[in-house]
C-alpha positions, 0 to 999 in steps of 0.5 A: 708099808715103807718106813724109813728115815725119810719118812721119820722126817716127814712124820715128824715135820707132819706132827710139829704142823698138827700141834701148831706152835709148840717150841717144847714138843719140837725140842723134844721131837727134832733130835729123835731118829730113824735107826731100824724098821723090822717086820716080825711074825706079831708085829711091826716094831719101829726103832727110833734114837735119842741122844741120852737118858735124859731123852730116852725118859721123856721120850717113853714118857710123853712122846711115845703115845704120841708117835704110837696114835699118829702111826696107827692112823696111818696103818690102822691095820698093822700091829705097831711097837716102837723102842727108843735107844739111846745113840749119844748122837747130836743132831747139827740143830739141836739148840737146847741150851743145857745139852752139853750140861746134860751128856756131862752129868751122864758122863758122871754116871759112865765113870762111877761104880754103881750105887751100893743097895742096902737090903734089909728083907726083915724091915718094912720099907720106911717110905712114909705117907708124905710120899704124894704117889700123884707127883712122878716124873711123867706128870711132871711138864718139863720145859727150859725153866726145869731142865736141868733139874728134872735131869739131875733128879731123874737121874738120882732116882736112877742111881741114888748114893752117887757121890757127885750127886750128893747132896742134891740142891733144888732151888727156885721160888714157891709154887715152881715145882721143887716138890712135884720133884721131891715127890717124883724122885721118892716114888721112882726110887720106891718102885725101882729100889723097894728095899730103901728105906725113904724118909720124906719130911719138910725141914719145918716138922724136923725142926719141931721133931728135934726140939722136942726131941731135946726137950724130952732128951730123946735125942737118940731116939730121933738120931736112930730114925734119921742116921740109923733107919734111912737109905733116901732123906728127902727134905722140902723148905730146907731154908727153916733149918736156919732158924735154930743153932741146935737144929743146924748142928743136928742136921749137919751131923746127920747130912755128914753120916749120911753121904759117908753112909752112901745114902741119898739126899735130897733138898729143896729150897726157895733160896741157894745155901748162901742165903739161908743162914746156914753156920759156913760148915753146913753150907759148904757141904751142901754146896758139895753136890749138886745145885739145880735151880727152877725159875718160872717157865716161858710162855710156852711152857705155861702152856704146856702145863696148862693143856696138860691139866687140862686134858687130865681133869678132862677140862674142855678148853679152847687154846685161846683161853689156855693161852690167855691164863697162861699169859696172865699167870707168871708168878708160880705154877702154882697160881697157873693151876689155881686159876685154872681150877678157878675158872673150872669151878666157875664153869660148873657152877653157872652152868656155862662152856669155858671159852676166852670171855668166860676166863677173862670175866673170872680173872679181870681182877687179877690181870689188873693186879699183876705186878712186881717188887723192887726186892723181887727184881733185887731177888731175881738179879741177885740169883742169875749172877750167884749172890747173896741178896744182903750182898746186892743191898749192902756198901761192898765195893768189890765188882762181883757185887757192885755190877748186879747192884748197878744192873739191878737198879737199872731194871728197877727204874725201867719197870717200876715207877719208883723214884731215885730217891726210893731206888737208893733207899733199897740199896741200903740208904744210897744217894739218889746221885749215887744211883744217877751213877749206876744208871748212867754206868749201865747205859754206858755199857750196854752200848760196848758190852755185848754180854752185859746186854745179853744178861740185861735181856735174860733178866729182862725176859724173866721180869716180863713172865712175872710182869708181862711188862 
């Protein structure tokens, strides 16, 4: 048996052919290496390198079976164990886009003493039953949507009470997997640090919590369970916090004695702290930490998740069907799943296989329907170059501003069948010349400005997995 890193090449060039066109396994696979192959009394155990942490989980976690089933097949008769280490080694090829962001954040954590355990032997652990024990990191199909924030999460869970990582921010639209996050955060940390103390809540039921708790002067009472029996705060739909003043100032008070405490925090929103409504103190502490945002995964990734629901409900599917949901399905991952148990649920009660023209008889009415607003292409401009959605809508003249709202309105007129007229309406009641204007300026520009372009085709990339236009 020979192993050796010109067969981890072909093994894995061998692996890539069997999976067919599959862009997330090969960013994953390719920067993996031969480091050693040792023969022992019990076993064979194969060596393999990666470049970072964030690697060496996703490797154990999703690519380890993998590896492990093709190598047995080869050498059915042999005992095989395979270790990942971590080698900080980048190969020449490997293109991910967020790789420099993920060996920084790492370095951070190289450079900070680690975080402090507070143990408390005659207290039971707080964790709640709004923990989902289902959503963990290794159920979670991590694609170039989600990268960074799977890093930056896993990596909290790692090392919770990190200073640079406090807060931790999530953002993106509903249904794109913050909560899968929240979730698989407070269950890693629940297993690797049992003493911490995790309160998972959503900022809706704190609301209520410290209304009520107002009403009822209780306020000691709520501060007691919140600042005093707390290590990990985890709050999902952050953006309900800006509906009461009183709420606001509690919960800044709390997020304040928390971070001085060491304590994790953990948020999740469909919008950026700028836009949620936050009093300018509350939103620059959150700011402080870390911001990760979700978006809608490609095509690839869809598929990916959906091949992946797939074989755990034991759904048998054919890949011309899993690619046809995922092609219609661009709004959330949440929709991806509905209408893959759509199409479960129709299978069984009609007593019928699933193949492409069974999904396409369930889903007909919603592929005709898909479609996009004019304040989710305002939404979507306004989030890729950081401002506020009032600000793109509103009459400043300062370019940071004026430039999105141009490009915003030339996406709108591209894709959508609306008017000059409707155009500048949605733009806080512009003149139809002044939006004749900004589409000229845009057309003007794409012809010199190779970056105007490149961001014009990444927004249009996002818009065309909602639309498919």
């Amino acid at each position: 048996m020979q192993i050796n890193s010109t067969f981890w090449l072909d093994f894995k060039s061998n692996m890539k052919i069997k999976s067919g066109p599959n862009k997330l396994l090969e960013n994953y696979l390719d920067p993996i290496d031969f480091v050693n192959f040792e023969k022992t009394e019990q076993n064979l155990i194969l060596t393999l390198g990666v470049p970072n942490k964030f690697f060496f989980f996703y490797a154990n976690e999703n690519l380890k079976d993998k590896i492990f089933a093709e190598l047995k097949a080869l050498y059915p008769d042999c005992e095989i164990d395979i270790q990942f280490i971590i080698t900080e080694k980048v190969s020449l090829d490997y293109n991910l886009s967020l790789q420099n962001i993920l060996q920084n954040s790492e370095q951070l954590f190289h450079n900070q003493p680690a975080a402090t355990k507070t143990v408390y032997p005659s207290e039971k652990n707080s964790t709640n039953e709004n923990i989902n024990s289902d959503l963990t990191f290794s159920t979670f199909v991590v694609g170039k949507n989600s990268e960074f924030a799977h890093a930056a999460t896993y990596n909290v869970a790692q090392n919770p009470g990190i200073e640079d990582y406090n807060p931790l921010f999530i953002y993106g639209p509903s249904g794109m997997g913050k909560t899968h996050l929240l979730n698989a955060a407070a269950n890693h940390i629940k297993e690797s640090f049992p003493h911490q103390r995790i309160t998972y809540i959503s900022a809706e039921r704190f609301l209520n919590e410290c209304v009520a708790a107002l009403r009822r002067h209780e306020m000691d009472k709520f501060r007691q369970k919140y600042r005093e029996n707390t290590d990990v705060l985890v709050v999902d739909d952050v953006q309900y916090i800006g509906r009461g003043q009183a709420v606001q100032e509690e919960f800044f008070h709390m997020i304040n004695m928390l971070i001085e405490k060491k304590k994790q925090i953990i948020l999740a929103s469909d919008r950026m702290p700028k836009d949620i409504g936050l009093e300018d103190r509350s939103r620059t502490r959150l700011e402080r930490g870390l911001i990760a945002d979700i978006i809608m995964p490609d095509l690839e990734t869809r598929i990916a998740i959906l091949r992946y629901k797939a074989e755990k409900t034991q759904i048998k599917i054919p890949e011309e069907a899993l690619q046809y949901i995922a092609r219609i399905s661009k709004k959330s991952i949440r929709e991806l799943e509905g209408n893959l148990k759509k199409i479960k649920m129709f299978s069984e009660l009609q007593g019928l296989s699933i193949n492409l023209d069974l999904c396409k008889k369930v889903l007909a009415h919603h592929e005709s329907s898909i479609t996009i607003s004019i304040e989710e292409i305002q939404r979507i401009v306004s989030d890729f170059y950081k401002i506020r959605l009032t600000d793109i809508k509103s009459s400043s003249r300062a370019k940071p501003i004026v430039v999105p709202r141009q490009i915003a309105m030339y996406l709108i007129k591209r894709f959508l069948d609306k008017s000059l007229v409707e155009i500048g309406k949605a733009f806080g009641g512009k003149d139809h010349t002044t939006v004749i204007s900004s589409l000229t300026k845009i057309e003007t520009l794409l012809q010199t400005d190779p970056q105007l372009k490149n961001d014009i085709d990444d927004l249009t990339t996002q818009i065309h997995n909602i639309t498919g236009v």
